[in-house]
C-alpha positions in Angstrom: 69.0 2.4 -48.9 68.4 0.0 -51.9 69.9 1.7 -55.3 67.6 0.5 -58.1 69.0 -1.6 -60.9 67.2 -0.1 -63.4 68.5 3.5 -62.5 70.5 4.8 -65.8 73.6 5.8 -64.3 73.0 9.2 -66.4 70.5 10.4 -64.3 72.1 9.0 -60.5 73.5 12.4 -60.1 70.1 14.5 -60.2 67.8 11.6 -58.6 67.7 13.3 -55.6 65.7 15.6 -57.5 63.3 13.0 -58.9 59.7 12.2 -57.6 56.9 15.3 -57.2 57.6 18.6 -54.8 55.2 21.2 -54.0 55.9 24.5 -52.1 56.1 28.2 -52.8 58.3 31.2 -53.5 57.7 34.5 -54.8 58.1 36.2 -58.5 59.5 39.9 -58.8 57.3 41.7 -60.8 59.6 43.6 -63.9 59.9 47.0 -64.4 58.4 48.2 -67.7 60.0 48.6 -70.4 61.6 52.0 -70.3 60.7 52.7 -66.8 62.9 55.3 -64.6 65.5 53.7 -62.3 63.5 56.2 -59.7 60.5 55.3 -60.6 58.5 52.5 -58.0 58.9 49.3 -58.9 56.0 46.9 -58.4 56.6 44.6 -55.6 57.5 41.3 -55.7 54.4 38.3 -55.3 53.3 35.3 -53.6 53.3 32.0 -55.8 52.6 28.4 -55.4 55.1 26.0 -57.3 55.0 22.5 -58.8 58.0 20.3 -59.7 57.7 16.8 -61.0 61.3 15.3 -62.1 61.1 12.1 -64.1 63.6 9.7 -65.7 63.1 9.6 -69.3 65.8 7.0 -71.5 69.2 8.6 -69.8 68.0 11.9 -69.4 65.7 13.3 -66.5 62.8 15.8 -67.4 61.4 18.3 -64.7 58.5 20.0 -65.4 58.1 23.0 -63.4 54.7 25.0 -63.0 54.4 28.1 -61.0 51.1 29.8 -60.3 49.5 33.0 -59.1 49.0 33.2 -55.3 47.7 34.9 -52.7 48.3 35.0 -49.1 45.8 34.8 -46.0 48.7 36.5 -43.6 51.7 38.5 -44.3 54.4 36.6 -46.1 57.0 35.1 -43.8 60.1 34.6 -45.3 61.2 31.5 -42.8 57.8 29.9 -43.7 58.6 26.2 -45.0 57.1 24.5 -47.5 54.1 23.2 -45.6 53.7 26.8 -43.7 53.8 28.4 -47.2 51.2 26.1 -48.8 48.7 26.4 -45.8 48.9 30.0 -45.8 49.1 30.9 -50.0 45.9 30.4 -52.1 46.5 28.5 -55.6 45.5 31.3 -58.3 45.9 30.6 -62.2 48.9 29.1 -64.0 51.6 31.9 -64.6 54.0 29.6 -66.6 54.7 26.1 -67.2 58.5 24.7 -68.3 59.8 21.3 -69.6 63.4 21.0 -69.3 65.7 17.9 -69.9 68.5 17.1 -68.6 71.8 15.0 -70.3 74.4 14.5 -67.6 77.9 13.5 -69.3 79.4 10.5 -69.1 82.5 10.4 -66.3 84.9 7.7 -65.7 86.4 9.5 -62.3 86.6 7.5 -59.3 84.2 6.8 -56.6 84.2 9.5 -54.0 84.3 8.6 -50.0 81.2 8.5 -48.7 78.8 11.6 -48.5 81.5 13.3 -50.8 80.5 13.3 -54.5 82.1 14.2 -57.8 80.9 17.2 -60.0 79.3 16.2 -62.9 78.9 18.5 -65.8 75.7 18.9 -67.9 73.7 20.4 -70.6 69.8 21.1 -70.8 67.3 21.9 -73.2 64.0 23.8 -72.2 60.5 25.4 -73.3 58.0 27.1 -71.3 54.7 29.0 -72.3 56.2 32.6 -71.4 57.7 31.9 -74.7 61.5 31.4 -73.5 63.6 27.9 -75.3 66.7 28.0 -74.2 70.0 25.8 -73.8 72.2 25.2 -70.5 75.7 24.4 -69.0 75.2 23.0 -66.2 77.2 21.3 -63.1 75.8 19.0 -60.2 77.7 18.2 -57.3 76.0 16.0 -54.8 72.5 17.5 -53.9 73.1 20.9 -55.5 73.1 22.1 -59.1 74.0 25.0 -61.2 73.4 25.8 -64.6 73.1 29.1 -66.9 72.1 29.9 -70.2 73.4 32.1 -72.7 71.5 30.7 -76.0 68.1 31.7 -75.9 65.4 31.8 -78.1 62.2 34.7 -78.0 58.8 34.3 -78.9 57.2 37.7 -80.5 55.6 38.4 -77.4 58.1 37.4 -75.2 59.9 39.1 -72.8 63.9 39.9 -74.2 66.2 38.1 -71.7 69.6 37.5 -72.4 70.9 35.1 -69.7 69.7 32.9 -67.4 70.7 31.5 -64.2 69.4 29.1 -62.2 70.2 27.4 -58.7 68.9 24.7 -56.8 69.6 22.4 -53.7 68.5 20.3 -51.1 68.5 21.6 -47.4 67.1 20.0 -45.0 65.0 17.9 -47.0 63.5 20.4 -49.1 64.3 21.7 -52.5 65.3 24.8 -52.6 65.9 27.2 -56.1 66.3 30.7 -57.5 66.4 31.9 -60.5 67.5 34.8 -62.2 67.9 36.7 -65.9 69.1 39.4 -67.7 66.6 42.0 -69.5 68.2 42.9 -72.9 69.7 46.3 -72.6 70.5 45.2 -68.6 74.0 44.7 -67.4 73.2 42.7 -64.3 71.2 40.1 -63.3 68.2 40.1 -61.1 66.3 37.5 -59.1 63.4 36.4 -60.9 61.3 33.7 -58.9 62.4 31.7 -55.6 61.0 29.3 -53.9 61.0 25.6 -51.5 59.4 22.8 -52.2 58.9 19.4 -50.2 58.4 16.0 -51.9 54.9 15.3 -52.0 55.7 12.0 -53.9 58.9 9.7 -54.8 59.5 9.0 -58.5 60.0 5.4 -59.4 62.4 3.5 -62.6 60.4 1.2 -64.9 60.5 -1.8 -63.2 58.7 0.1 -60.1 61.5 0.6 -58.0 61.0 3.8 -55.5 64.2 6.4 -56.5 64.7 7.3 -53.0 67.1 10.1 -53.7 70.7 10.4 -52.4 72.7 7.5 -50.4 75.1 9.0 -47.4 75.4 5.9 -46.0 78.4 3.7 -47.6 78.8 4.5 -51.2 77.2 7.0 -52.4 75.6 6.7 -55.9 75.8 10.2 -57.2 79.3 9.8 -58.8 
């Protein structure tokens, strides 16, 4: 695997999460406000999901858009990306979220091979369900977690207090959940899931593919 020269070393730790994936997931449909704890809960949906990560300056920016879907046969939950896609029907655009990411600086040593170092990191994002918020996050080789405790409401938005977000790489798709905290809540619930595979590799400025992680010899995400 050739390492591109242009690569900011900022963003090596996430570029296995550069380049375009598409899959799906599904999105649990909140209980109203106010709703009993008894009371039937609608259940949770079929959606199709975009993810395009890009390296901007030192930072990388994934734009994430999930959309309405509906299925042609029940919903299997082992379905992989491709299954999902084939059997789910793109509806319209639910939401759409720009986050960047600003991995810290770290002078720790190189790892062995296929063992990486964790690398902490903040985020900023917006989306059109009215939500800005700002993360603490941590990547360690092909997985990432980050939260968020400082967010920002639009009127119409809906009150969340915390999110949480997960994501990794298992055989060769990207896989994520995410979850919040409704104001008045005292535990989190699983928002939206889903897997993705890459549809199309991202490349640095000079044109260079970003292939994604090195196993081989030395690994890049330090």
């Amino acid at each position: 695997m050739v390492i591109p020269a242009d690569l900011p070393a900022l963003v090596a730790p996430v570029a296995w999460m550069l380049g375009t994936w598409e899959g799906w997931g599904m999105h649990a449909q909140p209980a109203a406000p106010g709703q009993e704890a008894s009371a039937e809960v609608p259940a949770d949906s079929p959606v199709i999901e975009e993810i395009r990560g890009d390296v901007v300056g030192d930072q990388m920016r994934l734009v994430t858009r999930v959309y309405a879907g509906e299925a042609s046969a029940p919903i299997d939950p082992t379905w992989d990306a491709a299954q999902g896609l084939a059997a789910i029907q793109k509806g319209d655009l639910i939401s759409e979220e720009t986050l960047y990411v600003s991995v810290a600086p770290s002078d720790a040593p190189l790892p062995p091979p296929g063992q990486y170092n964790p690398r902490e990191f903040t985020a900023t994002s917006a989306s059109t369900e009215g939500h800005s918020a700002v993360w603490d996050g941590v990547s360690v080789g092909p997985r990432v977690q980050m939260v968020s405790d400082a967010i920002a409401l639009g009127a119409d938005a809906t009150r969340v207090t915390h999110l949480g977000r997960m994501f990794g790489l298992v055989a060769g798709e990207l896989m994520w959940t995410q979850e919040h905290t409704l104001d008045g809540e005292d535990e989190a619930d699983v928002e939206i899931s889903g897997r993705l595979h890459r549809t199309e590799q991202a490349s640095t400025a000079s044109g260079e593919v970003i292939e994604g992680i090195d196993d081989s010899q030395d690994g890049f995400l330090v």
